[in-house]
Structure formats: C-alpha cells, structure tokens
C-alpha positions, 0 to 999 in steps of 0.5 A: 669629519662627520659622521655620515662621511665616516659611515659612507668610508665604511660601506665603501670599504665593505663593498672593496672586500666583497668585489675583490673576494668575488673577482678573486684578486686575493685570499680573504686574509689579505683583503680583510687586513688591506681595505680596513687597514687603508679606511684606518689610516684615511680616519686618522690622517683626517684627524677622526683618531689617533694611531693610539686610537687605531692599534687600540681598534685592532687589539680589541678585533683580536679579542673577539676573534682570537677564541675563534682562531684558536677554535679553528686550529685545534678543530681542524686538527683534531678532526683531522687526527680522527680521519686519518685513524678511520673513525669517520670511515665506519661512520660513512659506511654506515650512513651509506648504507642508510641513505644508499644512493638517496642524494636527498636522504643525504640532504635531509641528514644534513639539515637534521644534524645541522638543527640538532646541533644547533640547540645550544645556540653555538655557530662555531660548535655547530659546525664543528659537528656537521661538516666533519660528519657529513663532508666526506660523504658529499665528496663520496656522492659528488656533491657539492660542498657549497650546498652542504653549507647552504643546508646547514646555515639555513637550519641554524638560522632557524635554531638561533631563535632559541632564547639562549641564542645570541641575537634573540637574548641580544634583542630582548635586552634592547627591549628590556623583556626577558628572551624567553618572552620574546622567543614564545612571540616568534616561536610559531615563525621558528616552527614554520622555519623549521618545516622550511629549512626540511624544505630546502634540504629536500630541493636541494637533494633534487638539485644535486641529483638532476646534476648527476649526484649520487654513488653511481652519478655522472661526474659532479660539475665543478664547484666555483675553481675547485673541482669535485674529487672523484669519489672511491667507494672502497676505502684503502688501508693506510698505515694512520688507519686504527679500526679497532679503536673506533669506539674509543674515538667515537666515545672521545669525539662525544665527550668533546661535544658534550664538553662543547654544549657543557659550555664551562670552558673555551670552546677550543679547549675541548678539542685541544684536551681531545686532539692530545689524547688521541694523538696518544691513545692512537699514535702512541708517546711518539713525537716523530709520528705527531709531528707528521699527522699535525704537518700533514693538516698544517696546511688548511689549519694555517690558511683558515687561522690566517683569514680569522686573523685578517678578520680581526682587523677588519672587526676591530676597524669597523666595529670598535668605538673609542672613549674619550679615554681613549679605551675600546668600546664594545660594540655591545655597548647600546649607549655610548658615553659622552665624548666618545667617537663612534665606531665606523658601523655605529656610523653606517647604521646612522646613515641607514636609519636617516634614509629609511624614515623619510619614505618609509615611515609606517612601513619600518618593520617590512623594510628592515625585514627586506633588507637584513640579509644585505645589512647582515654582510655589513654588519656583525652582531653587535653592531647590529642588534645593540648599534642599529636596532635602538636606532630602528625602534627611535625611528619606529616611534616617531611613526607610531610603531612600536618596538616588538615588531621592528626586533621580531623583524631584525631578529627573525629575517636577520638570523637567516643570514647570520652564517653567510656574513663575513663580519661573523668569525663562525662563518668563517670557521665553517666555509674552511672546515668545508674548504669553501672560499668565502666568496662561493659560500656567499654567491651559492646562498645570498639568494636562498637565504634572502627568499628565505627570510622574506618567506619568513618574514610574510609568514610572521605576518600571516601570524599577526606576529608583525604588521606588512 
C-alpha cells in the first residue's frame, strides 16, 4: 500500500470524526475509538501492518494520553471538592464586586488570567486554573461558556511562544538553534499578539453583552443544545459548605498550583495529594461522606476520562510509526530509521508537502501560515513540528527559501490553534472542565482563531520577521 493511499485513508478519517461530532451522531469517545479503529484494521488487512503492529500503535496512544487522563479525574474532582465547600464562593463575590455588572471587565479577566497562567508553557495546568475560576461567573452572568474558552485559548496561544513552551523548543530543534534564540526572532509578534488576545477578550465582552449578559441581563440565548443556567446571585447554604476554612483551601489550591508550575512531579499528582487532604481537613476521617462528594462529580469525571481514553486510539493509530522491529516510534522522532513504516500522519504530511511545491514554491512561508489552523485539527504536535516541518524546510530549500521563515510561520500561526485541535489531550481537558463539547468548542473559535493568526502572520511581515 502507498504511502499517499495511507495518508488520504487518514484525512478520510479525520474528516469522518469532525462530521460526526459536528452533526452530533455520537459522543467524542465513540467516534475517537470507532473511525481509528476501522482505518486500523483497513491497514492491516491490506497488509501496511500486523495486528501485532496495531495493539503496539494503541499502547503507545495510552502513554501519551493516559497522564492526561489521569490529570483530568483528579482536577475535576478536586475542584469539585473546593466548590462544594465554597471557596469559590467567596472568590466569586469578590471579582463580583470588582468587575460589577462589567460583562467586559469580566472578559478581560478571563484573558489576563489565561496569560498569566499560561507562563509556564502547560495547556492542560492552564486550564486548570482558569476555567474553575472563572466558569461559575460566566454562569452567574449568563455568559456563554464557549467564549470563556475562546478567551482563554487565544491568549494561551500567544503564551506558547515562550522558549520553554513545546512547540517553540519543538521547532528550534528541528532548526538545530537554541529556542531562546529563536523566541527573541518572534518576540515582537508575541508582543503584538498579546495587545491582541486583550483585543479579543474586550469584543468579546461587547458580544456578550449586546446578547444581554450581565447580573441584570436578559435570558442568555442557549449554547449549542445546552442551555444556559439561570444565574442566582445569592448563594445558598448547604450542608458541604465550610466558610471558615477558606483560607486554608485557598492556601491549598495555591501549593497545588505551585507544585503544578514547580513542575518536579506528574501534574496529576498535585492534585491527587490536593484532592486527599481536603477531603480530610474538610470532610474529616469519614469514608461515607467522601464517597458521596467524590459520587456526586463521578459523573463528568468519567465521561471526560472516557473521551481522553477514545483519543488515545485515535493518537496512537494516527500518529505512531512501527520499526522494523516492530516497536513504536515516536512521533518526536524527526528521521525514521531504515526499514521502519510511517505512521498514517507522517503519510498525510507527505501528501501536503507534494501539493504544496508545485504552484507554490517562493510563496511557502505564506501558504503554511494560511493553512496551520486547519492542519492543526489534523495534526498533534509532534507530528506536526518534527513530521511535517522538515519536510516544509526540504521543500522551502529547493525554491531558495530558507528554513527560519517557514518555522516562524509554523510555529506562530500554528499555535493560534493548538488548543482547538482534538489530537491536542489539553484540549480536551479544557472543553470538559467548561462542559463544552468538543464540537461548539471548535464551531465558536475555528474562525476566530484562524482571522487570528492570519493577523499574526501579516504582522510578522510588517516586521520583516517572514517574507509575504
């Protein structure tokens, strides 16, 4: 079976995902472990790989996604654990009484929280922070909850250009230089994108607001199928509330965060050291009352867990090439070794960098840029950066182009999109923790996101950063 045939299975694939989750014929988890599964065992009876082969693709899909998995039960219900005893209560009242009735004031927290956080470069820890923080009062405000993530993953996008962030230490790697001196290369477009991200959060306040968002607003029109919940300013007492431990939950949700930026351990184990001792200090040594708080967040807990673990199907069929010792490569590995069989992306990309060249040629840089947001629903990070991005610079050689251009536009339009694609468990994490499906989450920002780095992309021009 030929390569190209191998890649056009693939794409076929991804465009079966993104049509069923958009017409809303299943959840995520199905349609991540169906499609792949069917492109899997087409590969294998048309001899490209063994059934050896294929349960080796998927146990490697587990072991990029599993941590994430992982992350997401113990985030949710640790965050849960802290809502129900009302720290987030106190929190609310007090941005409520900053912000006011300010649908915009509100917006522009969003993204400001969303930059902070973002500095030490971690998607999944982002969220983490961001959503559980500001969700309640975008609820509260009858705002929607697609364009709190919206907001967030644009200014993340921006953050992600930072040196230690992966695709940036990813693409300089590829041009064997140091990321820091790559990042001071794009550090005006950071800048600019930054003003930007404030930009976006600032019309989007005036969105919601012409909607009728705010304390006193009209009735939020609904959100995809999910309605709005009708906000209640004055918050009820119930018997899981315990104000007078605030601080204590406040001071333990910070050690969780700094333990989350410390970066030394797993990022789940933070918040599975955090989610013990606050059933304990809060709850006290009393197994029948954890069971009933960790039951009553089960739930969403188990449905995102499912979908991280559909995803891992997905990644490992998709992404995971097979030596001739029939072992999993990586897909961070840039040069394969003899004998080894590409994996279904490494495949598409090939099929990418034969169409582009011919028409294209001088213009590489451009047309990369343009089209990264759509690539980047198709393409995980790896794949995307150590797969496709040697193959863009061969390309670019060939025309005269040089290679800094072409991984300035890779990196820079690209990141713009990193926390909409599905082959990104981050994003994942992030559209359950605001209990968004997958597929609002991706119709409310494709187009933001792509105007986005498009703006990005003719502002690095301006710059002289990249040629048009």
């Amino acid at each position: 079976m030929s390569s190209t045939v191998v890649g056009l299975l693939g794409l076929l694939t991804i465009v079966a995902i993104v049509v069923t989750l958009f017409k809303s014929k299943t959840q995520p988890a199905i349609a991540f472990i169906v499609f792949p599964s069917i492109l899997g065992l087409v590969l294998v009876l048309m001899g490209r790989y063994t059934f050896a082969n294929l349960a080796t693709m998927v146990k490697s899909g587990f072991s990029s996604t599993g941590p994430t998995a992982a992350l997401f039960v113990f985030s949710v219900l640790y965050f849960g654990v802290m809502t129900d005893a009302g720290m987030f209560d106190v929190i609310i009242g007090k941005l409520m009484k900053f912000v006011g009735d300010n649908v915009i004031g509100v917006c522009m927290v969003s993204a400001i929280i969303a930059l902070v956080g973002h500095l030490d470069g971690g998607g999944a820890s982002t969220f983490c922070i961001v959503i559980p923080a500001m969700l309640p009062v975008y609820k509260r405000m009858h705002m929607r909850r697609t364009t709190l993530l919206r907001i967030a993953v644009l200014s993340m996008g921006v953050l992600n250009l930072m040196p230690w962030a992966g695709p940036t230490m990813r693409a300089a790697s590829v041009l064997g230089i140091e990321s820091g001196s790559l990042w001071q290369t794009i550090l005006p477009i950071q800048i600019f994108g930054i003003i930007l991200a404030l930009v976006h959060a600032f019309i989007s306040g005036l969105q919601e607001k012409a909607r009728g968002a705010g304390l006193h607003g009209k009735l939020a029109q609904t959100e995809g199928n999910v309605e709005v919940e009708e906000a209640q300013i004055e918050v009820k007492e119930n018997e899981l509330a315990r104000p007078k431990l605030f601080l204590f939950n406040i001071l333990l949700t910070l050690a969780v965060i700094v333990m989350l930026i410390w970066d030394v351990f797993p990022s789940y184990v933070p918040f599975m050291l955090g989610l013990s001792i606050a059933l304990f200090v809060n709850y006290g040594f009393t197994a029948k009352m954890h069971k009933k708080i960790i039951n009553l967040h089960a739930g969403p807990a188990l449905m995102m867990c499912s979908t991280l673990m559909g995803a891992a199907i997905l990644m490992g069929v998709l992404t995971t090439s097979i030596g001739v010792d029939g072992k999993a490569i990586s897909a961070k590995v840039m040069e394969l070794p003899a004998g080894a069989v590409p994996s279904v992306v490494r495949c598409l990309a090939g099929i990418v960098s034969a169409i582009l060249p011919a028409a294209l040629g001088q213009h590489l840089p451009v047309i990369i840029g343009i089209l990264s947001v759509p690539l980047a629903l198709a393409f995980d990070t790896d794949s995307y950066f150590y797969g496709m991005l040697p193959v863009m610079i061969g390309i670019g050689q060939a025309f005269g182009v040089d290679a800094l251009p072409i991984a300035i536009a890779m990196v820079v339009c690209r990141n713009c999109a990193t926390f909409i694609s599905p082959m990104v468990p981050a994003t994942l994490l992030g559209t359950g923790l605001a209990e968004v499906d997958i597929k609002d989450h991706i119709k409310a920002s494709f187009f933001y996101v792509w105007i986005f780095s498009i703006i990005c992309m003719l502002v690095a021009a301006l710059f002289g950063i990249m040629p048009l």
